[in-house]
Backbone as CSV, one residue per row, in Angstrom:
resi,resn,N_x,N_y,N_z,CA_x,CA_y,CA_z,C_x,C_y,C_z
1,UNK,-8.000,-0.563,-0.571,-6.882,-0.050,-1.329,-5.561,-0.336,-0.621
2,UNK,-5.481,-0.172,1.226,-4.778,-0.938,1.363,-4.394,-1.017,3.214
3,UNK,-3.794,-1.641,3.421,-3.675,-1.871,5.193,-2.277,-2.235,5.249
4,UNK,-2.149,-1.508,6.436,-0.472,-1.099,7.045,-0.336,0.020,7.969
5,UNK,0.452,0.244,8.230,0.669,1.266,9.034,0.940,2.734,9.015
6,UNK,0.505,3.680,9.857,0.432,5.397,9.185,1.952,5.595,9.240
7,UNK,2.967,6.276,8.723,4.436,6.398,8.856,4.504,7.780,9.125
8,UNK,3.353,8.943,8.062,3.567,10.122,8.544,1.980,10.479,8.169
9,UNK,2.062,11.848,8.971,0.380,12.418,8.918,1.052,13.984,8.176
10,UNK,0.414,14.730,7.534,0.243,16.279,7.011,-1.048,17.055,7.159
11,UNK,-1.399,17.381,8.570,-2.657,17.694,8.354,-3.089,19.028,7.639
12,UNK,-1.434,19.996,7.056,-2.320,21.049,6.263,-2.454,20.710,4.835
13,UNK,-1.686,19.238,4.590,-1.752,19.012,3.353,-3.062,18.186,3.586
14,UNK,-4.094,17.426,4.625,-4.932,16.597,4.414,-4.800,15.338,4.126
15,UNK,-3.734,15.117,4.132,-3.445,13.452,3.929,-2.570,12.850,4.697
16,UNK,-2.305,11.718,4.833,-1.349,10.876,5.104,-0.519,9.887,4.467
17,UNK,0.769,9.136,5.263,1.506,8.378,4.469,1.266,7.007,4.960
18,UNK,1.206,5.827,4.589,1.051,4.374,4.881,1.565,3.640,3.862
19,UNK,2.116,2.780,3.871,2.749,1.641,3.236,3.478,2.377,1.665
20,UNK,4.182,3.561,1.638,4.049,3.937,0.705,3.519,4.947,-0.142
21,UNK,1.966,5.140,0.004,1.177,5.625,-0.638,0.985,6.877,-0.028
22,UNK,0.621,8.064,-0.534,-0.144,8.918,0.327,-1.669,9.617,-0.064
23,UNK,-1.953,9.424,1.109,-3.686,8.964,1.097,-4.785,10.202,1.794
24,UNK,-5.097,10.530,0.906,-5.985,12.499,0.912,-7.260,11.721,1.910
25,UNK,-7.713,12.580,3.176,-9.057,11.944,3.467,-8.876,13.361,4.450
26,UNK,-10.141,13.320,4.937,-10.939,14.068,5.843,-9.860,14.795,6.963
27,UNK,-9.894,16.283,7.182,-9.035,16.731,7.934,-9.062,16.468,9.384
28,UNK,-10.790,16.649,9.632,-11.218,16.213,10.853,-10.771,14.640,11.024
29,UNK,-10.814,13.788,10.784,-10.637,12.471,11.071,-9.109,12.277,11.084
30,UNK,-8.881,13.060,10.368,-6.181,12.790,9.926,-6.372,12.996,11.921
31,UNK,-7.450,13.928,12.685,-6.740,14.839,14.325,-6.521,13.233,14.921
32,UNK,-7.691,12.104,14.685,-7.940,10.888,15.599,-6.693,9.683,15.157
33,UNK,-5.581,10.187,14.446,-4.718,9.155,13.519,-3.910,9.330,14.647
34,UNK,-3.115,8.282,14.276,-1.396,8.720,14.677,-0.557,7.827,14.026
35,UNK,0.767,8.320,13.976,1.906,7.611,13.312,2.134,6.158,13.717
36,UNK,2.184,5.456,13.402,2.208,3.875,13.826,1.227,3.001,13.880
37,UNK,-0.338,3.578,13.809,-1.689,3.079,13.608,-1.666,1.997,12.116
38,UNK,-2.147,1.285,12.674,-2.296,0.414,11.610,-4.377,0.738,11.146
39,UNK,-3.878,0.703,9.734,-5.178,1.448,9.102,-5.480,0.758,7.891
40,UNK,-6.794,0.482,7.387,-7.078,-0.294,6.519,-7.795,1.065,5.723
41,UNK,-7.667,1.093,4.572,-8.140,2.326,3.764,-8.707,1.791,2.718
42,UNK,-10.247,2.483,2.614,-11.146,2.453,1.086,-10.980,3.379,0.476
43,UNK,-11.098,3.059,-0.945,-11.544,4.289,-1.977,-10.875,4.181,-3.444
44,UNK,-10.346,5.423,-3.857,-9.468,4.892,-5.532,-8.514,5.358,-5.806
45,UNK,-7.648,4.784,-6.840,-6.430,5.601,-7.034,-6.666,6.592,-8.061
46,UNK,-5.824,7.704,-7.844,-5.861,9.016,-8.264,-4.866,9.003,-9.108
47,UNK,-3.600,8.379,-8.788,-2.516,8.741,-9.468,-1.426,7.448,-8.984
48,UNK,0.228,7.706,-9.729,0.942,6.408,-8.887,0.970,6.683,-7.355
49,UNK,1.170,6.317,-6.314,1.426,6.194,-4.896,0.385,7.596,-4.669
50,UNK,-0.709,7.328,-5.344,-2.142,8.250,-4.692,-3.219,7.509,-4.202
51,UNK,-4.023,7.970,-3.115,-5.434,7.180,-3.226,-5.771,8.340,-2.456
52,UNK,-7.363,8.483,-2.831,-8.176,9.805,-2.483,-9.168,8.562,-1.616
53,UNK,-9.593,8.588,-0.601,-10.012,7.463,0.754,-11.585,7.924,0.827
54,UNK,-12.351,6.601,0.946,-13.711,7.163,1.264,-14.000,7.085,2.557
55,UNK,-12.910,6.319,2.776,-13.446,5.985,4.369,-12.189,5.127,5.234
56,UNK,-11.498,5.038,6.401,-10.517,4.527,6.205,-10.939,4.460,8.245
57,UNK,-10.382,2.948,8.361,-10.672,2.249,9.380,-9.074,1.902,10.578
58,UNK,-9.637,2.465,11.662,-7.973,2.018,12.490,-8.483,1.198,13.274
59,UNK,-7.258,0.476,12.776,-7.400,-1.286,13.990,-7.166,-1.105,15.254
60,UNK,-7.665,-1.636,15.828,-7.456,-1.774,17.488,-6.203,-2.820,17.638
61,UNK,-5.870,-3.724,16.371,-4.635,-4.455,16.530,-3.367,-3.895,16.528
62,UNK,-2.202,-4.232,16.876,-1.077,-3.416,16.806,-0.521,-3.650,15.856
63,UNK,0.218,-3.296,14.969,1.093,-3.057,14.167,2.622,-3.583,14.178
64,UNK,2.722,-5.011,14.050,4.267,-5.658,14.687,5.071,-5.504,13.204
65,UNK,6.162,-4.733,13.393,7.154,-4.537,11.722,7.246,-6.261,11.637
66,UNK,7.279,-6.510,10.074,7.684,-7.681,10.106,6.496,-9.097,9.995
67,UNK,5.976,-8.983,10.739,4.815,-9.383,11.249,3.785,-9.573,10.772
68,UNK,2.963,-8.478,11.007,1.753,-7.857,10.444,1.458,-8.363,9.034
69,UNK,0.631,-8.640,8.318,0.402,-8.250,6.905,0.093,-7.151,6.479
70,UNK,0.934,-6.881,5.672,0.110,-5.729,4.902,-0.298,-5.992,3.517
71,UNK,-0.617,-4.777,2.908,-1.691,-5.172,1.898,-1.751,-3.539,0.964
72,UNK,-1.224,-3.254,-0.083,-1.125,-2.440,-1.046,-1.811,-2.402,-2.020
73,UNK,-2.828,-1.712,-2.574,-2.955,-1.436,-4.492,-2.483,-0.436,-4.781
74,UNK,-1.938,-0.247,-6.146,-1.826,1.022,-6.644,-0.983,0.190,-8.071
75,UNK,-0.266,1.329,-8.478,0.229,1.923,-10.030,1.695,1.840,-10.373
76,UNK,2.570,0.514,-10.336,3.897,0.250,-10.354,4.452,1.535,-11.306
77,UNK,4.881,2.454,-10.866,5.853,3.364,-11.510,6.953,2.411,-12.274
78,UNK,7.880,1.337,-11.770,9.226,0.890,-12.228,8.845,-0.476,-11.534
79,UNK,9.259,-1.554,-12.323,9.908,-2.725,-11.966,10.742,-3.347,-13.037
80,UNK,11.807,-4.484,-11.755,13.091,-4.723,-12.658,12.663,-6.203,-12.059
81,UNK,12.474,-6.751,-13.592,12.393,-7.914,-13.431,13.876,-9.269,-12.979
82,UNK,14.814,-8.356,-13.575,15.713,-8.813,-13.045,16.640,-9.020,-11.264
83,UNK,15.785,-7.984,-10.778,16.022,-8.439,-9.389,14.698,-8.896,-8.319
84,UNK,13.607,-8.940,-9.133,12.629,-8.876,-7.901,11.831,-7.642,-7.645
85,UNK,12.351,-6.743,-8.122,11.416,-5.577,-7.496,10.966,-4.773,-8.293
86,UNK,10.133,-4.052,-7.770,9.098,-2.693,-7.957,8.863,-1.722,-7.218
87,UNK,8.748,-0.517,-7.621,8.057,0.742,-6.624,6.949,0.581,-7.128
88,UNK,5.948,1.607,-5.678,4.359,1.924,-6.226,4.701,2.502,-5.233
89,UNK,4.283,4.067,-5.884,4.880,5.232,-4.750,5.815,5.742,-4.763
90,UNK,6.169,5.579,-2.920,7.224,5.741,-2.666,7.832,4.095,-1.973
91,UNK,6.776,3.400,-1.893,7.075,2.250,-1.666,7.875,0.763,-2.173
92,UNK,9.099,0.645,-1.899,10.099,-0.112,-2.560,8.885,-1.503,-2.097
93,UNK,9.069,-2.722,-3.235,8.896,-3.852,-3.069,9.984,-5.149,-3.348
94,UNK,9.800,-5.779,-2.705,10.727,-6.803,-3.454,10.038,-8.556,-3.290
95,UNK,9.377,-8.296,-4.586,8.786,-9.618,-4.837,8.891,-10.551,-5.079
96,UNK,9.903,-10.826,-4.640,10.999,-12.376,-5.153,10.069,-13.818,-4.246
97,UNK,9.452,-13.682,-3.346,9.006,-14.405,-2.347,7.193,-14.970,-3.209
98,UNK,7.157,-14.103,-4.087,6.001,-14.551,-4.785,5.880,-15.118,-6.000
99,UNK,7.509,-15.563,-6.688,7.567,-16.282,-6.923,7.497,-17.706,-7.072
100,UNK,7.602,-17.791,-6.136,7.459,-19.270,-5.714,5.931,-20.036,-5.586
101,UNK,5.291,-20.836,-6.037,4.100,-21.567,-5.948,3.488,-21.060,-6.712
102,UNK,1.608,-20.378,-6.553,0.717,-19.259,-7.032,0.630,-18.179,-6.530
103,UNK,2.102,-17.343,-5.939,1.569,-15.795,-5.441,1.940,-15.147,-6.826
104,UNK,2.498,-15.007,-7.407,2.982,-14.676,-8.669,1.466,-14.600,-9.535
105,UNK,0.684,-13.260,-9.926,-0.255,-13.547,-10.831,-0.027,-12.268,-11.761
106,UNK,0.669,-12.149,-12.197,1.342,-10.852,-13.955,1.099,-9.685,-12.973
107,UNK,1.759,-8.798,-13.448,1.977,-7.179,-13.011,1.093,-6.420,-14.730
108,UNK,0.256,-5.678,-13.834,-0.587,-5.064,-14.702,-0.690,-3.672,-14.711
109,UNK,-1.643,-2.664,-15.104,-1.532,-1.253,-14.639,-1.793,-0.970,-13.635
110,UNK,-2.112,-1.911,-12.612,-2.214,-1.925,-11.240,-2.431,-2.991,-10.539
111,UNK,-1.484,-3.053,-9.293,-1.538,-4.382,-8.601,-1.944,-4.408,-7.181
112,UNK,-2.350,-5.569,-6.733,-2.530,-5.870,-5.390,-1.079,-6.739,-4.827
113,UNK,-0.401,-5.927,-4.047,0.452,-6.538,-3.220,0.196,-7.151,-1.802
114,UNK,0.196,-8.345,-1.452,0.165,-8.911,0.129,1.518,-8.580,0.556
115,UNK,1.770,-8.796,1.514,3.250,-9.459,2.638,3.273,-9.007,4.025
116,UNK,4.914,-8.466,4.102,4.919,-7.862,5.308,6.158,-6.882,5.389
117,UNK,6.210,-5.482,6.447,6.978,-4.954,6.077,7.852,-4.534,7.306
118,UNK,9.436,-5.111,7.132,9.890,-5.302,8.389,10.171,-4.402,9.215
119,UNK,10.448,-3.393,8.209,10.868,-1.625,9.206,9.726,-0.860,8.387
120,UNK,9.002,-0.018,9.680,7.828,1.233,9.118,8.871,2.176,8.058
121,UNK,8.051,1.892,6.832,8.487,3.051,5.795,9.623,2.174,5.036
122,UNK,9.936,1.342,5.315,10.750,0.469,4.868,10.401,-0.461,3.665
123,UNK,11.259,-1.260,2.866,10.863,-2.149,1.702,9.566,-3.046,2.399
124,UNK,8.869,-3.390,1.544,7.575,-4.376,1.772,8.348,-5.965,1.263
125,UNK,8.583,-6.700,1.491,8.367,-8.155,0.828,6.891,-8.745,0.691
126,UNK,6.830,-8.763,-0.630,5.592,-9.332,-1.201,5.567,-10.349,-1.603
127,UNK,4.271,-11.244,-0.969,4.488,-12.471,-0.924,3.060,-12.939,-1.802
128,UNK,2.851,-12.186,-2.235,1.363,-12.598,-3.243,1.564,-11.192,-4.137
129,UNK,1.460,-11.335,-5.676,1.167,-10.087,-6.232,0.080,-10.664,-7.453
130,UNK,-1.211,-9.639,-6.974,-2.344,-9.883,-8.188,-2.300,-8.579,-8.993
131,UNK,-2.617,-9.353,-10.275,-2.916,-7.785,-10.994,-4.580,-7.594,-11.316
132,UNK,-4.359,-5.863,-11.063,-5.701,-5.213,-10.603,-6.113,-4.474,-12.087
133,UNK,-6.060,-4.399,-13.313,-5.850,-4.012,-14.186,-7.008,-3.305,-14.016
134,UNK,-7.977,-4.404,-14.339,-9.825,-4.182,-14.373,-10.014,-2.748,-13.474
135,UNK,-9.071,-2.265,-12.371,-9.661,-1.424,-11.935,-10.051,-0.118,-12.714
136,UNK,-9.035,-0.201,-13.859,-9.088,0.691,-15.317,-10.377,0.588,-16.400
137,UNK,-10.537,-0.741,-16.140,-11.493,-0.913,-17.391,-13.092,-0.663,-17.145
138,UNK,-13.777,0.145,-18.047,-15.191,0.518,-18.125,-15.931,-0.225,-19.008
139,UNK,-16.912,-0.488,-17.909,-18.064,-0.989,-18.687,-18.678,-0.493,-19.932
């Protein structure tokens, strides 16, 4: 669902914040987090800038702003096609960079964003956007 870095933890709320999103998981496991961990998270979305985590993995790699890839799904609340961007969340995007070649694949009721994000908590530049629609649709 998605990989980046923790920005804030709430452990009486049970969740945390990363790339945006904030992400409900296990109280016991939020004690072994910390702010700046770069974390790859499973599970589904609940809502826009929600994911309820089945299981969620911290890298032993570091976390360079800028750098790093990260990696988002979720539920575009707003985008303006006229400048490039979108929220999902609380997470500003600005997808102008996936324009260019095949990162560009339609914005749906839910997308997969790649890139990288230069300041923690900061806009993402997305440099690949897939749409995740199917994650809606039942067999």
């Amino acid at each position: 669902m998605l990989a980046g870095p923790v920005s804030e933890i709430d452990l009486d709320a049970g969740s945390f914040t990363a790339v945006g999103q904030t992400v409900t998981y296990s109280h016991a496991a939020l004690g072994s987090m910390a702010v700046g961990d770069f974390v790859v998270v499973y599970g589904s979305l609940t809502g826009a800038g929600q994911i309820d985590a089945t299981g969620v993995d911290i890298s032993a790699d570091m976390y360079v702003p800028g750098a790093s890839e990260v990696m988002v799904t979720g539920i575009p609340s707003s985008i303006d096609y006229s400048t490039g961007s979108m929220r999902i969340g609380d997470l500003n995007v600005d997808y102008t960079l996936s324009l260019g070649g095949n990162g560009f694949g339609e914005m749906g009721a839910a997308i997969t964003v790649y890139g990288t994000q230069p300041a923690l908590g900061g806009t993402m530049l997305g440099d690949t956007v897939i749409d995740k629609t199917e994650l809606f649709l039942r067999d």
